[in-house]
C-alpha positions in Angstrom: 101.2 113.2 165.2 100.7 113.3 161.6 104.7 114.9 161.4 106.3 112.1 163.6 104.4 109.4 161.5 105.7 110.8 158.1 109.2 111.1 159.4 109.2 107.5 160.9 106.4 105.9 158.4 106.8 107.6 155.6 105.9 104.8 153.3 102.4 105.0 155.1 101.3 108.1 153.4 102.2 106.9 149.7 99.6 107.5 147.6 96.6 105.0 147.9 93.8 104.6 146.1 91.2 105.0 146.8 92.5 108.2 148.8 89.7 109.9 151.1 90.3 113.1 152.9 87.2 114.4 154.6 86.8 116.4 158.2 83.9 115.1 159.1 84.0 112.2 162.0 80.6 111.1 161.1 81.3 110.6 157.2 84.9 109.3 158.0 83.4 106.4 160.8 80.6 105.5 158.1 83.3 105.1 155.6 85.5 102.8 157.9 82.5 100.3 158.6 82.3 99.6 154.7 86.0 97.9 155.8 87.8 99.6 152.6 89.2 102.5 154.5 91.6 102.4 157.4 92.1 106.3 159.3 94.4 107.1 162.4 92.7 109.1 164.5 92.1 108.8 168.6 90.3 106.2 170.8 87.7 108.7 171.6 86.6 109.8 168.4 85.0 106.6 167.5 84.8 105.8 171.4 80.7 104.8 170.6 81.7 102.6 168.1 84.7 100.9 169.8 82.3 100.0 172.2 79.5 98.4 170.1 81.6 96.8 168.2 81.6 98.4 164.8 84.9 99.4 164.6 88.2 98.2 165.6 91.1 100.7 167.1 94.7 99.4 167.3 97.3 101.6 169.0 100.2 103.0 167.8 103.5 101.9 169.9 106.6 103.3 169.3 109.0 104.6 172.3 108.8 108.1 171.3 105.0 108.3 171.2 103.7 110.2 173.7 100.4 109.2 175.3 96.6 110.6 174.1 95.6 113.8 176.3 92.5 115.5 176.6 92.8 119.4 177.8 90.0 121.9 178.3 91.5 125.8 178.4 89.8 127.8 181.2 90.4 131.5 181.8 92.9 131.5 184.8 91.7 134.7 185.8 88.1 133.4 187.2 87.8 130.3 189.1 85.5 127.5 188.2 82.0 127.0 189.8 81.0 124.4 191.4 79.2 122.7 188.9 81.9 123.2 186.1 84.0 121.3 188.5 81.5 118.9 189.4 80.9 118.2 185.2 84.5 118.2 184.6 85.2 115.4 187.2 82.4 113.6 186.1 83.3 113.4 182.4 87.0 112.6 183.1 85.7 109.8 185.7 83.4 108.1 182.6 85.8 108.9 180.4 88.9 106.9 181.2 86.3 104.0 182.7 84.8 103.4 178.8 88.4 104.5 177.3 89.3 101.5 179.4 86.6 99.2 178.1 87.8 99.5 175.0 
């Protein structure tokens, strides 16, 4: 993401100050309620927030962005138990319901 942004938006990454590079969601959705910070990152890491109103998400839309996925890897070689399949649909069920709250 970070690659197609720089080549299309390159005057979005010129310097800024104040400039904040951390890798910690936490610290970074702290920083973004104090309003002096703006991050791109996805709808779900800050999916609590988005919901309770603390923070704000705005999409990106371009034609040749490609839509947010979520994948989990599984080893091909064993199938998945019942209750892993049971979670898994679960989770993508609430998911995209609160993804589309938001």
């Amino acid at each position: 993401m970070r690659e197609y942004l720089d080549k299309r938006f390159g005057w979005l990454f010129d310097p800024a100050e104040p400039a904040l590079v951390t890798n910690s969601l936490q610290f970074m959705k702290q920083i973004l309620v104090s309003g002096k910070y703006l991050a791109i990152t996805s709808q779900l890491d800050a999916l609590t927030e988005l919901e309770n109103g603390t923070l704000r998400f705005v999409p990106l839309t371009d034609q040749g962005l490609r839509p947010q996925s979520i994948s989990v890897a599984v080893d091909a070689r064993r199938p998945l138990s019942r209750a892993a399949r049971l979670v898994g649909e679960a989770l993508a069920d609430t998911l995209a319901a609160r993804l589309e709250k938001t």
